[in-house]
BALOBA-1460 file (C-alpha; in Angstrom, 3 decimals):
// residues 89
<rec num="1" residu="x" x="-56.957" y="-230.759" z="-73.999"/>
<rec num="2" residu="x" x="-56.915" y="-227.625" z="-76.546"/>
<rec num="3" residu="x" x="-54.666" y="-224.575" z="-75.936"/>
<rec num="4" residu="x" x="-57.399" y="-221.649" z="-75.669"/>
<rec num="5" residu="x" x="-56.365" y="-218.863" z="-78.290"/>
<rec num="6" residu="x" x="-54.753" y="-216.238" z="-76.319"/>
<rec num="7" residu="x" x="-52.210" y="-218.681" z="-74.931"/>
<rec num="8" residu="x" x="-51.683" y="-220.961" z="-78.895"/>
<rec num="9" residu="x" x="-50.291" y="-217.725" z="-80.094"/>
<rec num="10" residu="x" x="-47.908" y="-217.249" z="-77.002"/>
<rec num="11" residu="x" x="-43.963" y="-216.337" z="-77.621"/>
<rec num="12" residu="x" x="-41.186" y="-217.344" z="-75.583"/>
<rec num="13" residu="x" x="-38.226" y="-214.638" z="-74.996"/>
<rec num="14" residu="x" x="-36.633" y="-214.962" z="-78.313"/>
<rec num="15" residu="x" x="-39.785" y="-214.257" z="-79.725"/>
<rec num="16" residu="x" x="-40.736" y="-217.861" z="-81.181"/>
<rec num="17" residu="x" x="-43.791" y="-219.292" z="-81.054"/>
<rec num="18" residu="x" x="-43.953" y="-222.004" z="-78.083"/>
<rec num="19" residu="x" x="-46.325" y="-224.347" z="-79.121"/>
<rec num="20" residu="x" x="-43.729" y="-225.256" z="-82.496"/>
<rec num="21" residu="x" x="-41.120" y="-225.863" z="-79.672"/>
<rec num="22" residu="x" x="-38.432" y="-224.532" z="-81.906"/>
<rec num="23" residu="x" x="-34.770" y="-225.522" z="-80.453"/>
<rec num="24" residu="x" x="-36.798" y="-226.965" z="-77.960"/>
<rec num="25" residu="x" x="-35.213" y="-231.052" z="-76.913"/>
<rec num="26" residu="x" x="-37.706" y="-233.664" z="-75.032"/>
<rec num="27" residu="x" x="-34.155" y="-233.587" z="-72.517"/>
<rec num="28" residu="x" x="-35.284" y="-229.627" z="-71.867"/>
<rec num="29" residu="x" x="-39.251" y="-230.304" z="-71.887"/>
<rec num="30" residu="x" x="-39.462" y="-232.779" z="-68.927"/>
<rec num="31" residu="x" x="-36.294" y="-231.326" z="-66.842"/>
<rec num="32" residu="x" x="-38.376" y="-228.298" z="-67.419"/>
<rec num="33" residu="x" x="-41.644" y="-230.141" z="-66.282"/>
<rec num="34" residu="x" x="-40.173" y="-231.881" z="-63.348"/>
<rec num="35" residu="x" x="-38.781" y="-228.429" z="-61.863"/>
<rec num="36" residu="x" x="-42.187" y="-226.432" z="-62.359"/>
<rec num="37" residu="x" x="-44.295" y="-229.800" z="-60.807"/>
<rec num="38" residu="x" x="-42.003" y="-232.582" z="-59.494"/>
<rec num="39" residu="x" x="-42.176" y="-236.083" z="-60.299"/>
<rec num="40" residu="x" x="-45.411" y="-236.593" z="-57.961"/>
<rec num="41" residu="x" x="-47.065" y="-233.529" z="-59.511"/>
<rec num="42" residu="x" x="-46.501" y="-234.287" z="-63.096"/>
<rec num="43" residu="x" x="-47.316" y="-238.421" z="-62.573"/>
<rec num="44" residu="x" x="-50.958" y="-236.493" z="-61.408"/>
<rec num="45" residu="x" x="-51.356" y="-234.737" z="-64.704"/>
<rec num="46" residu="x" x="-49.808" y="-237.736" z="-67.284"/>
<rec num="47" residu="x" x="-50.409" y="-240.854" z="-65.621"/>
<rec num="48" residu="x" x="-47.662" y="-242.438" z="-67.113"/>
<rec num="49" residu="x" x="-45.469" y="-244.663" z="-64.887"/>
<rec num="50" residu="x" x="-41.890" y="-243.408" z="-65.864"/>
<rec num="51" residu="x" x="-43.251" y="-240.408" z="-63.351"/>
<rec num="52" residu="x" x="-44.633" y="-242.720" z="-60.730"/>
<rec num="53" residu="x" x="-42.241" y="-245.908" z="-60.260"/>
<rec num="54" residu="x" x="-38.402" y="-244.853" z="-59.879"/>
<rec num="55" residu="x" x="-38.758" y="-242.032" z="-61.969"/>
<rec num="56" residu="x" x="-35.587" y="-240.397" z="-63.497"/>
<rec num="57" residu="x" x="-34.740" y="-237.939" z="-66.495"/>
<rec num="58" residu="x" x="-32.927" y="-240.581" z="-68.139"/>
<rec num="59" residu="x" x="-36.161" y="-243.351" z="-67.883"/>
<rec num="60" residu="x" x="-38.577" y="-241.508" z="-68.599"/>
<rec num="61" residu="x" x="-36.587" y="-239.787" z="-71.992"/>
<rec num="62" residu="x" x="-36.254" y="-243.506" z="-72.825"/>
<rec num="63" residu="x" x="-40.177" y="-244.418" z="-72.424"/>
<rec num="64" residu="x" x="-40.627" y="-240.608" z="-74.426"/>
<rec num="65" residu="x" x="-38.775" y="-241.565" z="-77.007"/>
<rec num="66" residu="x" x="-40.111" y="-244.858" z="-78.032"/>
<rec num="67" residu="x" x="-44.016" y="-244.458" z="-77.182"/>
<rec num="68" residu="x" x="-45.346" y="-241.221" z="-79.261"/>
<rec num="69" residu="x" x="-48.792" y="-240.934" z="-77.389"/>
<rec num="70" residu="x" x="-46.921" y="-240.203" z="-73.901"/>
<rec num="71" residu="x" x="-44.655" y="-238.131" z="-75.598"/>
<rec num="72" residu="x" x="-47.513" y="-235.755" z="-77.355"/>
<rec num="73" residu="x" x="-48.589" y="-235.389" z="-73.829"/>
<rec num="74" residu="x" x="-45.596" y="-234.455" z="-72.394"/>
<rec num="75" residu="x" x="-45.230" y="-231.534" z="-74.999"/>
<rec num="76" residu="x" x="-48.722" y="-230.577" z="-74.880"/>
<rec num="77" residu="x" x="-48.167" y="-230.203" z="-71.161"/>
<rec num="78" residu="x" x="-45.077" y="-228.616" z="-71.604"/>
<rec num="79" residu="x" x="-46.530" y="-226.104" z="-74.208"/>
<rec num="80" residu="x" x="-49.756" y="-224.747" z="-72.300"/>
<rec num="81" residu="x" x="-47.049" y="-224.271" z="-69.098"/>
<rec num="82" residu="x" x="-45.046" y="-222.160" z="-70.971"/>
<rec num="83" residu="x" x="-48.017" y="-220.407" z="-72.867"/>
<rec num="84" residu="x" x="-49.320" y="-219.601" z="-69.359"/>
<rec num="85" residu="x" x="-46.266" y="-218.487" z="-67.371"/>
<rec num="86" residu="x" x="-44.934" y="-216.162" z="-70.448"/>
<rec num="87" residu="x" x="-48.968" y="-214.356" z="-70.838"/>
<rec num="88" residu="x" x="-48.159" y="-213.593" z="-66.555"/>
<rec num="89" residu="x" x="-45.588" y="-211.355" z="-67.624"/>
């Protein structure tokens, strides 16, 4: 799942590039995720059963933190989001 140029090089309001989510806590990336999809939305796009059985902020930051494959995900997801609702502007 590559970021396509135009969007790699996208800058959130500060000015910072998104995809080195500087400032940027796994607490704000899936409370972030969760608001833009829900918990049924995002368990379709990271199968990943903290989203899909009793999900929670809390949980899944738990699962995040210890399993580094789910959490890559989560900020990959998190990063081509962002690219793509800042390049609407």
């Amino acid at each position: 799942m590559a970021t396509s140029p135009h969007l790699s090089d996208a800058r959130d309001e500060s000015g910072r590039l998104i995809r080195e989510l500087h400032g940027v806590t796994l607490a704000q990336i899936v409370e972030y995720l969760v608001a833009h999809y829900g918990w049924a939305e995002l368990d379709q796009r990271i199968r990943i059963n903290c989203f899909a059985v009793d999900p929670s902020i809390k949980s899944s930051l738990t699962f995040l933190r210890r399993t580094p494959w789910a959490r890559a995900k989560v900020e990959e997801l998190y990063i081509r989001t962002r690219s793509e609702e800042v390049s609407k502007k």
